[in-house]
N, C-alpha and C positions, 0 to 999 in steps of 0.2 A: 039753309046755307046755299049761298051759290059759287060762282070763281073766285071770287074774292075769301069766302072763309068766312065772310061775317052775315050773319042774317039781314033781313031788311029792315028789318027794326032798329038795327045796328045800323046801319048804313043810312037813314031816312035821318035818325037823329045826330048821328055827322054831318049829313050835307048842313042842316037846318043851323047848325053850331057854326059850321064853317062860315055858310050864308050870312049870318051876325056877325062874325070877325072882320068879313072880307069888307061889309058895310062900314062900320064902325073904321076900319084901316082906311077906304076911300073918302071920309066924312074928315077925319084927321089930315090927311095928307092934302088935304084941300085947302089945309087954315094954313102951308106952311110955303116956303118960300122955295119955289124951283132951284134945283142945282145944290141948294143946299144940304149937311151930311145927315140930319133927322128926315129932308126930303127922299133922299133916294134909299136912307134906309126903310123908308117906310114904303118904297116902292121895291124893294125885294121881297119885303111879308107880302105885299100886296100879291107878284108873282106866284111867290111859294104857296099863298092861301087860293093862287087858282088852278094851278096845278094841282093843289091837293081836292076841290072842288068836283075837275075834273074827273080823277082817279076813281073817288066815293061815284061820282055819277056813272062812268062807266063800268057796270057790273060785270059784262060779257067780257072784258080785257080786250074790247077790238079796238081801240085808242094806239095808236104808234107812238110815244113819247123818248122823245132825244135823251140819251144818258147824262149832255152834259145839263140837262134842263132839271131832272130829276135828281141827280148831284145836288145841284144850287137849292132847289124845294126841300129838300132834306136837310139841309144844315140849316135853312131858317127856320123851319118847323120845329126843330132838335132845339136853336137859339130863342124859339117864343117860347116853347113849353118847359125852357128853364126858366124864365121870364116870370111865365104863371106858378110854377110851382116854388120860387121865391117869395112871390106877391101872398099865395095862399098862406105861407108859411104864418104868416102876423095877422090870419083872420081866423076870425072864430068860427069852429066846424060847427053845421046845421045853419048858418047863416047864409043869406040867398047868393051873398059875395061869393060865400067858399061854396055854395052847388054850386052856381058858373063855373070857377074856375074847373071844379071838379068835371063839369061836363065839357067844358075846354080841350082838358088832358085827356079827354078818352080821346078828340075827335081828331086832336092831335098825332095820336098814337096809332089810330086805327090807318090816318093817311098814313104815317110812318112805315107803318107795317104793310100797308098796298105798293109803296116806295121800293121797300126790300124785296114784297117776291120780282116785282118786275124787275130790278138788278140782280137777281140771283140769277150764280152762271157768267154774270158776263167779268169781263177784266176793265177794272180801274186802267183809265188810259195818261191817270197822273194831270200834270207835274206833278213829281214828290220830291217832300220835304223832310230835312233833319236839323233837329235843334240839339243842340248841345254846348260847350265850353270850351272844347278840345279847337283849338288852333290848326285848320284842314287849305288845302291847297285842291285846284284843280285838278283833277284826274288821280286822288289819292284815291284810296280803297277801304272801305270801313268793310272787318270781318268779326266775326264769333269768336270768342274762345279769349277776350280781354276782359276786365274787369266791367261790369255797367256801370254809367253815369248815374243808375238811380238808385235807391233804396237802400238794400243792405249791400250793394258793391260785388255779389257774387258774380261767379262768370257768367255770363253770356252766354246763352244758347242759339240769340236771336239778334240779328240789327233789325230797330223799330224805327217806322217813319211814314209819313200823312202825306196826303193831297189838300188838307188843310191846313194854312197856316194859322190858324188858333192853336192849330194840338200840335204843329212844330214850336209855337212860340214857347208853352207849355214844355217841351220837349228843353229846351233853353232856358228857359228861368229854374229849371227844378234841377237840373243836372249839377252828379254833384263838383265839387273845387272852387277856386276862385277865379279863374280867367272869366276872359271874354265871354257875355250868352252871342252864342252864332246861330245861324240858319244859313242851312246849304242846299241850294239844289243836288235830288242824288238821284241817280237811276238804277235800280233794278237787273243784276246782272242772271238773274233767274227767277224761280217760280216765287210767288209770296201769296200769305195767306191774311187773312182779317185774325184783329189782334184778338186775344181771345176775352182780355180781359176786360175790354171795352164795347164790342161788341155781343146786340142781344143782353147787355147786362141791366143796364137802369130804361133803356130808350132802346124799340126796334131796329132790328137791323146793327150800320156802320156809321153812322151819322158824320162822326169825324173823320170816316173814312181814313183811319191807323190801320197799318197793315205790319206784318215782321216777316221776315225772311229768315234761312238758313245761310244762304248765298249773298255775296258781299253786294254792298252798293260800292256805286261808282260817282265820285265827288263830278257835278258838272257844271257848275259856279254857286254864289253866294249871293242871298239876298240880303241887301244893305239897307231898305226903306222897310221900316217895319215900329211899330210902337208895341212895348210891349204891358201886360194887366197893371191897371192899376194895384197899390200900395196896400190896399188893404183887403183885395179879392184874392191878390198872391197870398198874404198872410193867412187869410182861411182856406187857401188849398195847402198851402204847408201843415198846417194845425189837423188840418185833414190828414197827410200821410203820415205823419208823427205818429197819430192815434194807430192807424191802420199797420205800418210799418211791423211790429213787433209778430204780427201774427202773418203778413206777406213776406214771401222769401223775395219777392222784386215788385219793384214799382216801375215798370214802364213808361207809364203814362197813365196820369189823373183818369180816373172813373169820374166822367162829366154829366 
């Protein structure tokens, strides 16, 4: 083992996995038409698969890498390797398809987890976001000690909320009543910690970077431009907490 935690063996057959991805993403992105929304999604995997490239290569941790660069690599690696492990879901195990993707997920996972120690310690520098139903104004104040918008409705111990807005929009469509789904900018009026229930649970680290606080947020506008999951991706995240719901005291937010 060396700084990293993972042998070289480990590390040699990540780069190599990576190396294939990164190819295969630049050979795609090629056949597709600049500016367009497949074009530059495929140039974020492209980013994320060379930051994560990078990481696996340097063993020694002497690489300086920006938080906000590491952030952006993490959620897309988080968003492929849900991707892959959808796609394996309908192939048959021992089939060369399902090794790939199997060797996909580790090399996925192993960047993921180079991702986390280098962010351990430091503080999310935001925007953060809250999704909910609840009708909020600027400069209102979301505290503890009210019913939650999710799950079984007990009180609150905690206000939840992302530097992503996937996991605010999530935050929005699942909350419970019938209003409006909203998304508010909020900030942080003290210390906050990574959620627990999302973090290190299915995927290294904080990927959606969800955090919860004891300490109120502070409403600091509203974001209006936003689309929210399709019809039938909501309906198997709901079929999801139904199931789960009886045996969790609160549902915060989707385990992704």
């Amino acid at each position: 083992m060396d700084k990293t935690g993972f042998s070289n063996s480990e590390l040699s057959e990540a780069q190599r996995t990576l190396e294939s991805m990164l190819h295969k993403c630049l050979k795609s992105q090629a056949k597709l038409s600049e500016s367009t929304w497949q074009w530059e999604r495929m140039r974020d995997t492209i980013k994320a698969n060379k930051t994560a490239l990078a990481l696996v290569i340097d063993t020694e941790g002497s690489t300086s890498f920006d938080r906000e660069i590491l952030d952006q690599a993490n959620y897309e690696l988080f968003l492929a390797l849900q991707r892959i492990e959808k796609a394996q879901a309908g192939l048959a195990e021992g089939t060369s398809q399902w090794t790939l993707a199997t060797r996909r997920q580790k090399a996925l996972r192993l960047a993921m987890a180079l991702i986390a120690k280098k962010l351990a310690g430091t503080l999310d520098p935001g925007p953060f976001y809250h999704g909910t139903k609840a009708d909020l104004n600027t400069g209102d104040i979301l505290e503890i000690g009210y019913s939650s918008n999710y799950g079984l409705r007990e009180i609150a111990a905690h206000i939840y909320f992302s530097a992503t807005m996937d996991a605010a929009i999530w935050g929005a469509e699942l909350a419970k009543g019938t209003g409006k789904e909203r998304i508010y900018i909020v900030k942080p009026t003290g210390s906050f910690e990574d959620d627990p229930d999302l973090t290190d649970a299915r995927y290294p680290g904080n990927p959606t970077r969800s955090y919860r606080s004891k300490m109120p947020l502070k409403v600091a506008g509203n974001v209006t431009d936003w689309k929210g999951h399709d019809t039938d991706e909501l309906k198997a995240m709901l079929d999801h907490l139904e199931k789960i719901e009886s045996t969790r005291s609160e549902c915060h937010l989707p385990k992704r």
